[in-house]
C-alpha positions as CSV (number, residue, x, y, z in Angstrom):
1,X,14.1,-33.2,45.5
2,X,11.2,-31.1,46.7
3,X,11.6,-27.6,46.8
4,X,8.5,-25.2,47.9
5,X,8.4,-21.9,46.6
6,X,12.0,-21.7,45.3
7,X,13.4,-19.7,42.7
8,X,16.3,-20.7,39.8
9,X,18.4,-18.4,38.5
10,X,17.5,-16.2,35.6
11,X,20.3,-18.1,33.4
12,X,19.0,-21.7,33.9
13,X,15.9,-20.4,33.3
14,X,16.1,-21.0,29.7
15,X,17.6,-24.2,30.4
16,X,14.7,-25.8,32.2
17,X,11.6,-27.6,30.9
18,X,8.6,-27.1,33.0
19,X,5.8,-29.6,32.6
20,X,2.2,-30.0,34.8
21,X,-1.0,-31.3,34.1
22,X,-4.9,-30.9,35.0
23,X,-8.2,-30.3,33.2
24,X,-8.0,-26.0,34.3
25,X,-12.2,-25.7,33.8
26,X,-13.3,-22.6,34.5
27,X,-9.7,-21.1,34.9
28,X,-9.6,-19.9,38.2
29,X,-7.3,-17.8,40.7
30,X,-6.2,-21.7,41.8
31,X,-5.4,-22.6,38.4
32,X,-3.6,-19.1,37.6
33,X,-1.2,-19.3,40.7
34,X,-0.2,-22.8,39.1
35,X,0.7,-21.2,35.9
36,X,2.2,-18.7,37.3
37,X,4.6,-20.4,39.4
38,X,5.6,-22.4,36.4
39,X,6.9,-19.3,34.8
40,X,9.2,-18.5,37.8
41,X,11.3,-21.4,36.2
42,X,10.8,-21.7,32.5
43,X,9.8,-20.3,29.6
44,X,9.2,-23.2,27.8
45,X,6.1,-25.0,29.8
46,X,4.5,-28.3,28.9
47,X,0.8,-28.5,29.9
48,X,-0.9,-31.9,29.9
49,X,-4.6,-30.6,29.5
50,X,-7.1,-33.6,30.4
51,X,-9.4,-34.9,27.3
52,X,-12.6,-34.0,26.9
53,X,-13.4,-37.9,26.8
54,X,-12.1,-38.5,30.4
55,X,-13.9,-36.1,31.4
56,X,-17.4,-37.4,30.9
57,X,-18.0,-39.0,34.4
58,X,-17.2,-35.5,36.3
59,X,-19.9,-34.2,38.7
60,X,-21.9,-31.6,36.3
61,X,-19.7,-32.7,33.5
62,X,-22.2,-30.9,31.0
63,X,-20.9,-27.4,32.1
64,X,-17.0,-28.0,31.3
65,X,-15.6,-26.2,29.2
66,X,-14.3,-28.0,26.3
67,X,-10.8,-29.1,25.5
68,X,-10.5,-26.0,22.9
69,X,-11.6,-23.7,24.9
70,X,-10.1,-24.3,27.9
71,X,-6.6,-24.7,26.0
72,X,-7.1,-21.4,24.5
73,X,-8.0,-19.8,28.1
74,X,-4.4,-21.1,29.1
75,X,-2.5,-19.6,26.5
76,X,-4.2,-16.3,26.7
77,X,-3.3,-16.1,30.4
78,X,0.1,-17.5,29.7
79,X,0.7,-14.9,26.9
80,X,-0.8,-12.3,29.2
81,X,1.7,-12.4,31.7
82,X,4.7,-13.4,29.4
83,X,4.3,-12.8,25.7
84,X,7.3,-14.8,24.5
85,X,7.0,-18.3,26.1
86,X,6.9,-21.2,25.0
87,X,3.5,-23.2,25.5
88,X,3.4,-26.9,24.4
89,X,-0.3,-28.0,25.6
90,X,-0.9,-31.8,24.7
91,X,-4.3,-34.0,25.3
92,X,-3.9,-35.9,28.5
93,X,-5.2,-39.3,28.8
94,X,-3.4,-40.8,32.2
95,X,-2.2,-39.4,34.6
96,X,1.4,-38.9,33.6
97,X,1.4,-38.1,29.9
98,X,5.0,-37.7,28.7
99,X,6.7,-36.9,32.2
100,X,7.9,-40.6,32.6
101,X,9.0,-40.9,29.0
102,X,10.5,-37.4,28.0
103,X,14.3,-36.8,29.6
104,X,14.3,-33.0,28.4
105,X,11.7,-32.6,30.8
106,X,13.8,-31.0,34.1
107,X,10.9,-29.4,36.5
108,X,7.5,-30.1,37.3
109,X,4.7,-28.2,39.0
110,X,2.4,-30.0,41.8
111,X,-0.1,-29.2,44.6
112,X,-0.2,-30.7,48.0
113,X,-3.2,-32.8,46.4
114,X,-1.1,-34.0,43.1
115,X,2.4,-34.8,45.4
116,X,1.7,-38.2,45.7
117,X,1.6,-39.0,41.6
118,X,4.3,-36.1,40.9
119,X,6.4,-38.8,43.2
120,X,5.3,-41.9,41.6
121,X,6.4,-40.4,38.5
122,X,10.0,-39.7,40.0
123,X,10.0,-43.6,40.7
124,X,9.0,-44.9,37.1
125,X,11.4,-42.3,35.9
126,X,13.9,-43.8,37.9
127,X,13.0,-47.2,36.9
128,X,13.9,-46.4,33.7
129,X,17.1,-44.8,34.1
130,X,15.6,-41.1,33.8
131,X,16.6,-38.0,35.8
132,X,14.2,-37.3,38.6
133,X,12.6,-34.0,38.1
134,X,12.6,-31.1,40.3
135,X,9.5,-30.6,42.6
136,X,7.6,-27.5,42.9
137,X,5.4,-28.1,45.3
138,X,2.3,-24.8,46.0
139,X,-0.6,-24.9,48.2
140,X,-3.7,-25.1,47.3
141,X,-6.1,-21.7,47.6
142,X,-9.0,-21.6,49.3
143,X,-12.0,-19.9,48.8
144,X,-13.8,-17.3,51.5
145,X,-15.7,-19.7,53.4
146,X,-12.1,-21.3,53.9
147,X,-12.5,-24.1,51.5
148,X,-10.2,-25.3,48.3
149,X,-11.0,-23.7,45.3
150,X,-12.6,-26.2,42.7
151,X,-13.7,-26.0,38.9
152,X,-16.6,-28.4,40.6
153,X,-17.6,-25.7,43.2
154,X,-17.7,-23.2,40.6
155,X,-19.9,-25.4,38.3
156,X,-22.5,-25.5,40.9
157,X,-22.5,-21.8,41.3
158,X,-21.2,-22.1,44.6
159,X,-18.1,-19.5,44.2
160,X,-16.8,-17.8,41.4
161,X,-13.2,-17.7,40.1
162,X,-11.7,-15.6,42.7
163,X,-13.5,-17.7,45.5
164,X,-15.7,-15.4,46.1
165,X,-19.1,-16.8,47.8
166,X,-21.8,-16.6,45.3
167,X,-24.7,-18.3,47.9
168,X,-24.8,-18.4,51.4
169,X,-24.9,-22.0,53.5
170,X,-27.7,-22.0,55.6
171,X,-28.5,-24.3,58.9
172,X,-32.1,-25.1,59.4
173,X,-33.0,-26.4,63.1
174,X,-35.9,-28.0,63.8
């Protein structure tokens, strides 16, 4: 079941186990809408945070943060908004991590780039006689010039967190 922008009830909320995953460099306004769904469910969240190692072969890989510090930018956020949940944030090495393995797992958060894994993981669940979780699908925000938001883009000094345009795209004709 995919459901877009829903909302539980504030009873099953504490009955629900949020889980999503992603490497969250230079936590930005994309990454913070993420988060902040997941709260709308749960207040125990599992976060598969992307090791440092895998990392290695990303464009400007030099400027990522590392795993520490990018983990400790989540929970501050996290703890920001909501002082008492309940943050599990494990190294990810492939791209599922525990969600086909761990049935206390109920929810999980994607974007319309991650759908097509969240779904795979929904099959292997199945395949091994696990309950498929719930879908929470959000879009993914763009930045001024009307582009998604990326860690990359904000690597290269391109925008900053909010999406704001740090340079201006220029044409040259000849």
């Amino acid at each position: 079941m995919i459901q877009q922008e829903s909302l539980e009830e504030e009873e099953e909320e504490e009955f629900r186990n949020v889980i999503l995953g992603g490497s969250f460099d230079k936590l930005h306004k994309g990454h913070k809408l993420l988060l902040k769904h997941a709260l709308k469910f749960s207040n125990r969240i599992k976060i598969g945070l992307v090791k440092d190692e895998i990392l290695k072969d990303k464009f400007l890989s030099s400027k990522i943060e590392k795993f520490n510090v990018r983990k400790n930018k989540i929970i501050r956020f996290l703890k920001k908004i909501r002082k008492n949940v309940k943050i599990d944030i494990f190294p990810l090495s492939d791209p599922y991590g525990p969600s086909i393995e761990d049935n206390t797992i109920t929810d999980i958060i994607a974007t319309e780039e991650t759908l097509p894994r969240v779904i795979k993981i929904n099959k292997i669940r199945s395949s091994k006689n696990l309950s498929k979780l719930k879908i929470h699908v959000i879009k993914l925000l763009l930045a001024d010039d009307g582009r998604i938001i990326r860690s990359s883009r904000i690597r290269v000094g391109e925008i900053d967190k909010d999406g704001k345009l740090l340079v201006k795209k220029i044409k040259i004709k000849y």
